[in-house]
C-alpha positions as CSV (number, residue, x, y, z in Angstrom):
1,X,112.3,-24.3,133.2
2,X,114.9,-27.0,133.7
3,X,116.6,-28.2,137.0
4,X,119.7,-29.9,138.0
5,X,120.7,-31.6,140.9
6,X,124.1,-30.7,142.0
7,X,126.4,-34.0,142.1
8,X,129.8,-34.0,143.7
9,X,131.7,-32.7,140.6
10,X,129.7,-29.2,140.9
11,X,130.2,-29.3,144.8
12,X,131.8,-25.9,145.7
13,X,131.3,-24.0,142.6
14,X,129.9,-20.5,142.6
15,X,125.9,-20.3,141.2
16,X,126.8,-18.1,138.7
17,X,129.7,-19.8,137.1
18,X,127.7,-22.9,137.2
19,X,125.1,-20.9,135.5
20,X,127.4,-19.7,132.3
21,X,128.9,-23.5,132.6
22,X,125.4,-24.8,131.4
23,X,124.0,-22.4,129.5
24,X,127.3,-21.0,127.3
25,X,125.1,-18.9,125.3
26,X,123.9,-17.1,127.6
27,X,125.2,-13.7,128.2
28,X,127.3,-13.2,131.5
29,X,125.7,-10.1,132.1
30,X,121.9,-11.9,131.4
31,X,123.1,-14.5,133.5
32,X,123.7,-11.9,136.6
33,X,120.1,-10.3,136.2
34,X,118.8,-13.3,136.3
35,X,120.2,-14.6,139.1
36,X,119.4,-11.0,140.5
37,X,115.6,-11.1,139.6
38,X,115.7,-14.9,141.2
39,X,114.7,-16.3,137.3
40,X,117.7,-18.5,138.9
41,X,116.7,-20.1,142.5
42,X,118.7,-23.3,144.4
43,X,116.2,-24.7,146.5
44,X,112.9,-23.1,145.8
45,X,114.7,-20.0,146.6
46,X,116.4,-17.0,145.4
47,X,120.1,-17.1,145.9
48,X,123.8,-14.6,145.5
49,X,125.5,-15.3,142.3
50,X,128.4,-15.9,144.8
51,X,126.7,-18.5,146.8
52,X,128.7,-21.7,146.2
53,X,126.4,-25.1,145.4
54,X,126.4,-28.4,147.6
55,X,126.0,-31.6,146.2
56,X,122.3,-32.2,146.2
57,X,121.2,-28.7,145.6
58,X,119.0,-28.5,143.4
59,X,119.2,-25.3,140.6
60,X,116.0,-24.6,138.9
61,X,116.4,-22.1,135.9
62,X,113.5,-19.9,134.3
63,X,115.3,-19.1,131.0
64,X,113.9,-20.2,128.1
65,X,115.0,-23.1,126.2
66,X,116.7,-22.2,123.5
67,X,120.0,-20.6,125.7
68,X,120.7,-24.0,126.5
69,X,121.5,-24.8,123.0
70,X,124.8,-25.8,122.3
71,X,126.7,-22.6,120.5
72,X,126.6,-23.3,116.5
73,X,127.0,-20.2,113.7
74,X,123.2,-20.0,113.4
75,X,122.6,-19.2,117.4
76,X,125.6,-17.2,118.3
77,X,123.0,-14.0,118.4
78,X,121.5,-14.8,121.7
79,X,125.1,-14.2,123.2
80,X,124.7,-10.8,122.4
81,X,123.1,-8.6,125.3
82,X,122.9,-5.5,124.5
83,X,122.6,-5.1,120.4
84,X,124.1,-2.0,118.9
85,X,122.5,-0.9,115.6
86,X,121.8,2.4,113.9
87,X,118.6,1.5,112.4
88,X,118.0,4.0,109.6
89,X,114.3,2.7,108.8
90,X,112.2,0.3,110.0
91,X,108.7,-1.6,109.3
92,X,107.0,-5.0,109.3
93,X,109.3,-6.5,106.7
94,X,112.6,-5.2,106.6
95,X,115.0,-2.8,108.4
96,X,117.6,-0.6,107.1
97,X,120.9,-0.9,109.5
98,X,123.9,2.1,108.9
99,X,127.2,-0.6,109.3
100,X,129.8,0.9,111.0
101,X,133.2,0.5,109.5
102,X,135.1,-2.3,111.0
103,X,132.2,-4.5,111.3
104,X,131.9,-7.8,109.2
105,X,128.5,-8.9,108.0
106,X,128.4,-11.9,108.3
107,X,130.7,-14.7,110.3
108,X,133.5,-15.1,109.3
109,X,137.7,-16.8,110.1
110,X,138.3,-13.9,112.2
111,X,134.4,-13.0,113.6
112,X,131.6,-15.3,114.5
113,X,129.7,-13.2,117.2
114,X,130.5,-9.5,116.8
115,X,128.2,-9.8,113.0
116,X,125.8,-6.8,111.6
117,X,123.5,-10.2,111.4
118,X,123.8,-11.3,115.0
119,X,123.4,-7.9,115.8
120,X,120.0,-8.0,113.6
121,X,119.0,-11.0,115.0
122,X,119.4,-10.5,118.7
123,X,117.7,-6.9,118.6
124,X,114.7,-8.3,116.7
125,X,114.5,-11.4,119.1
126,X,115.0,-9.4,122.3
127,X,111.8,-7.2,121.0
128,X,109.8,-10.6,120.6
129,X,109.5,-10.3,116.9
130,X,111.1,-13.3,115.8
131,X,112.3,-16.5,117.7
132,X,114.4,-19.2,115.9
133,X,111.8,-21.8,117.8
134,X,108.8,-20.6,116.3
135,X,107.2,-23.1,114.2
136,X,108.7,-22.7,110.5
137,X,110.4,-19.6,111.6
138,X,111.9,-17.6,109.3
139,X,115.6,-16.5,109.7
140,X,116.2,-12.3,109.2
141,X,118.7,-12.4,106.4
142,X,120.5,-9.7,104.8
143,X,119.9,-8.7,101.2
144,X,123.0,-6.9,100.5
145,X,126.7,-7.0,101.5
146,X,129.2,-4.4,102.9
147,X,132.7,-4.8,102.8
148,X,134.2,-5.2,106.6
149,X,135.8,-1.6,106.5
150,X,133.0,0.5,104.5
151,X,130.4,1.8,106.3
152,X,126.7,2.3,105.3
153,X,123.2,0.8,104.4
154,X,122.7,-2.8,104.7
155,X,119.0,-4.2,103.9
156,X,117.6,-7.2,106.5
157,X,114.4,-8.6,105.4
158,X,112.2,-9.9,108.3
159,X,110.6,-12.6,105.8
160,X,111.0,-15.1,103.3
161,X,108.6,-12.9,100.6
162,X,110.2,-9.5,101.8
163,X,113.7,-11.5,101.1
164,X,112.5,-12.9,97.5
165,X,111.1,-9.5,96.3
166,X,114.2,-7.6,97.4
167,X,116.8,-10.2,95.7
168,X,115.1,-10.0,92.6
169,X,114.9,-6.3,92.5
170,X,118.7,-6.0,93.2
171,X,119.7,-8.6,90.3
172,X,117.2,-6.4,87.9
173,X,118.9,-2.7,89.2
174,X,115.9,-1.6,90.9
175,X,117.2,0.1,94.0
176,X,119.6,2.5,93.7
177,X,122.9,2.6,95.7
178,X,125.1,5.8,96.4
179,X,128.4,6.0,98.1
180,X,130.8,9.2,99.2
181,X,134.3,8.4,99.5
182,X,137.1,10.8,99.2
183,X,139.9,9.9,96.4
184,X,143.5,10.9,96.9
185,X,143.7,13.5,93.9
186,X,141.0,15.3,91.7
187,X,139.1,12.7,89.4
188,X,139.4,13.8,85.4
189,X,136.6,14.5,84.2
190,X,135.4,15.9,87.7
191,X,131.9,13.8,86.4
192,X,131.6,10.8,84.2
193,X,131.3,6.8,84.0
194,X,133.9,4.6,84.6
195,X,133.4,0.9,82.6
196,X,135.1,-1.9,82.5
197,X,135.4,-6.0,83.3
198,X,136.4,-6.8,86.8
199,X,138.5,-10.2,87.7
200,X,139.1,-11.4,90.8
201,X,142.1,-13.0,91.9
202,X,140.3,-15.2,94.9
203,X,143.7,-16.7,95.9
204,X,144.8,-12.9,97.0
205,X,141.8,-11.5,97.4
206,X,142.6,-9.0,94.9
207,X,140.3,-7.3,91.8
208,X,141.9,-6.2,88.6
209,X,140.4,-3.6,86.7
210,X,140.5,-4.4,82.6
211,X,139.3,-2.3,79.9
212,X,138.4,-5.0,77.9
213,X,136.9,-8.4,78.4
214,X,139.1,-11.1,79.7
215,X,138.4,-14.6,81.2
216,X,136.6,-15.0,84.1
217,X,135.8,-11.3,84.1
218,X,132.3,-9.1,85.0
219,X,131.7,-6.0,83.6
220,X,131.0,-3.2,85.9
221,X,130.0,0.0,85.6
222,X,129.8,3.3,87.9
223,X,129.2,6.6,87.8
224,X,130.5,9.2,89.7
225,X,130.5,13.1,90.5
226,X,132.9,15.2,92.4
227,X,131.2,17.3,94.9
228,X,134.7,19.0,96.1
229,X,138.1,19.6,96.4
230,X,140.2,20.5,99.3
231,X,144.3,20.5,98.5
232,X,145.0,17.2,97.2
233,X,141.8,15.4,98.3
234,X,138.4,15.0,96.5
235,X,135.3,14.0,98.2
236,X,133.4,12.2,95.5
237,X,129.7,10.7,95.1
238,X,129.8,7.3,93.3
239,X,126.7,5.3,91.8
240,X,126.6,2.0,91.2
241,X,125.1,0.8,88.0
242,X,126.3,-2.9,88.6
243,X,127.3,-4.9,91.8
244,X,131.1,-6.3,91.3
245,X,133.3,-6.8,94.4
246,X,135.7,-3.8,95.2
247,X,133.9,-2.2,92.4
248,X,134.3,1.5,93.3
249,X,137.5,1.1,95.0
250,X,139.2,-0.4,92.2
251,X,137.3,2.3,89.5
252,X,138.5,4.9,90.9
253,X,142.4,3.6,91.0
254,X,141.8,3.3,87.5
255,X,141.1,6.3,87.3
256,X,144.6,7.6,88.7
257,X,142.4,8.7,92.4
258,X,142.6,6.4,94.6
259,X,140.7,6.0,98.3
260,X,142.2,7.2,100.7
261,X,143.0,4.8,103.7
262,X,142.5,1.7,100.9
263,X,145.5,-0.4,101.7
264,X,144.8,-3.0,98.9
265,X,144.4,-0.8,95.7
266,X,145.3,3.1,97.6
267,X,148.6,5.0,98.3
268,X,150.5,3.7,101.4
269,X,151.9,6.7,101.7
270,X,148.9,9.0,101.6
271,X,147.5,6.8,103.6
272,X,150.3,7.1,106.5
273,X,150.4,10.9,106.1
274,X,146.7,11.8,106.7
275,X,146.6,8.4,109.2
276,X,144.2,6.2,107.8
277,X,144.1,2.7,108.1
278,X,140.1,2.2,106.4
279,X,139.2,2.9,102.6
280,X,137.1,6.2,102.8
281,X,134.4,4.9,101.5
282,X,130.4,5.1,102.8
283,X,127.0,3.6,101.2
284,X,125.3,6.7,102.5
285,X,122.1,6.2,100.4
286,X,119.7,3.9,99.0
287,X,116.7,4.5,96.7
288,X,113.7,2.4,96.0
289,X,113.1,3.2,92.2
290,X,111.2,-0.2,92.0
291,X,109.7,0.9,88.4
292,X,108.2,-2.6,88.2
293,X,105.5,-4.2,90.2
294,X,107.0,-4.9,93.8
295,X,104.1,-6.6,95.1
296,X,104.2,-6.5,99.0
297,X,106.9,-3.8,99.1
298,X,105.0,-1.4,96.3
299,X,104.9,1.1,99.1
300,X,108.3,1.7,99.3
301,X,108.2,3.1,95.6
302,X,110.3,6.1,95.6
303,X,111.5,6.4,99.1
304,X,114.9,7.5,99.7
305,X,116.8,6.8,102.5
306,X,120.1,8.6,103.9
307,X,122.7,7.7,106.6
308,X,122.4,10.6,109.5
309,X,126.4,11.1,109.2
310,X,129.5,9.9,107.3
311,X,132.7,10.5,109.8
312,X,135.5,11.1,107.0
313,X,133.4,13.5,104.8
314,X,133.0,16.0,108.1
315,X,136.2,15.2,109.2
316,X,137.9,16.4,105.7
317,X,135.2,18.3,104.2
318,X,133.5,20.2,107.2
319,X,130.3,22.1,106.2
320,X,130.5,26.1,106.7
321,X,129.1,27.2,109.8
């Protein structure tokens, strides 16, 4: 609890504005049940969030400590009220959330609260499951990374050994990772592996796609599969047998098929006729093949896990009724 005693500079102000004023990560609509459910009293006493303060009041506050942190990158989660996640799996050490397209990650120059991770972290704290001011709390963290305009399966471990296990398993191949996308054109073969070394122009944020090794380059690798064709669209399941940035959006340029919607390495044109402004692209499934010892996480040998939907493959490739 922490009180103040309203001073001549507060005079006249409405409680709940001086209530967001002094606690700026608080949510505004937290702040109003608050004040509701008299967690906020002036003068021993409940009070309207409308009520306006007198010098000498004095505001006592039952919210706990850590919303009267000042706002940094690593707090910016309890400003979220109401989290939105579709949680495709959940236990005691991680959680599998399906990323909307359009959402970012992580923070970053155009987003710092609207993150998958905030998101993460605001649910899990809001259940009680983790505080940032336990004693040597540990921070959920993500294990993998989604591009801002795909959608799909992002891994959060809940603790530092779930974290470890799952980093190391990634860097040896040991979960699988499979995407749907539809390409602009029919892929030739319809089934096959696209390889190559991948370079990244950070200055443009741009990947180039070689066929033989150059400076600077990774190699990458994917295999793919064309489930099925409809005029000139393919929808297409691609594997990832390696982890490069833009990987499967620049393979498949390569390849002569584009993503439809991808602005960066697709057809503008396509893209304007069918009026998409988002790669079509969706990391729909994840596999624990974990064929070596996993240690805490041996139980999620061979589970498979799948989105419930991917928009743009019902939208272009409708199931029969």
């Amino acid at each position: 609890m922490r009180e103040f005693t309203i001073g001549k500079n507060d005079a006249g102000q409405r409680l709940d504005r001086f209530v967001s004023k002094n606690l700026p990560l608080l949510p505004a609509a937290l702040a109003q049940k608050y004040i509701r459910i008299k967690r906020v009293k002036v003068n021993g006493k409940g009070a309207k969030r409308d009520v306006r303060l007198q010098a000498g009041d004095l505001v006592q506050l039952y919210i706990n400590d850590e919303f009267f942190d000042k706002p940094r990158e690593e707090n910016l989660f309890l400003s979220i009220f109401q989290p939105h996640l579709s949680i495709v799996y959940e236990d005691e050490n991680l959680l599998l959330a399906d990323k909307r397209p359009g959402l970012v990650v992580h923070a970053d120059e155009m987003e710092k609260v609207n993150t998958l991770i905030n998101h993460i972290q605001a649910y899990l704290y809001q259940k009680k499951e983790w505080s940032p001011r336990w004693e040597n709390a540990f921070t959920p963290a993500l294990c993998n990374r989604i591009d801002r305009n795909t959608g799909g399966i992002v891994i959060a471990a809940k603790n530092a050994e779930t974290l470890r296990i799952l980093n190391e398993k990634i860097r040896a191949h040991e979960l699988e990772k499979s995407y749907l996308c539809i390409t602009v054109g029919r892929p030739k073969p319809p089934e096959g592996k696209i390889e190559g070394f991948l370079l990244k122009d950070e200055a443009r944020k741009l990947v180039t796609f070689h066929r033989r090794p150059v400076p600077g380059g990774k190699s990458a690798a994917t295999l793919y599969k064309t489930l099925e064709t409809r005029g000139g669209l393919s929808l297409v399941e691609c594997r990832l047998l390696t982890g490069r940035t833009h990987q499967i959006r620049v393979s498949m340029a390569e390849l002569g098929c584009p993503l439809l919607g991808d602005g960066k390495y697709g057809n503008g044109a396509v893209n304007r006729k069918y009026g998409e402004t988002r790669q079509a692209l969706y990391a729909y499934k994840l596999a624990f093949s974990l064929p070596t010892d996993a240690g805490t996480l041996n139980y999620l040998r061979g589970k498979e896990f799948t989105v419930k939907d991917v928009p743009f493959a019902g939208k272009y490739f409708p199931k029969e009724p």
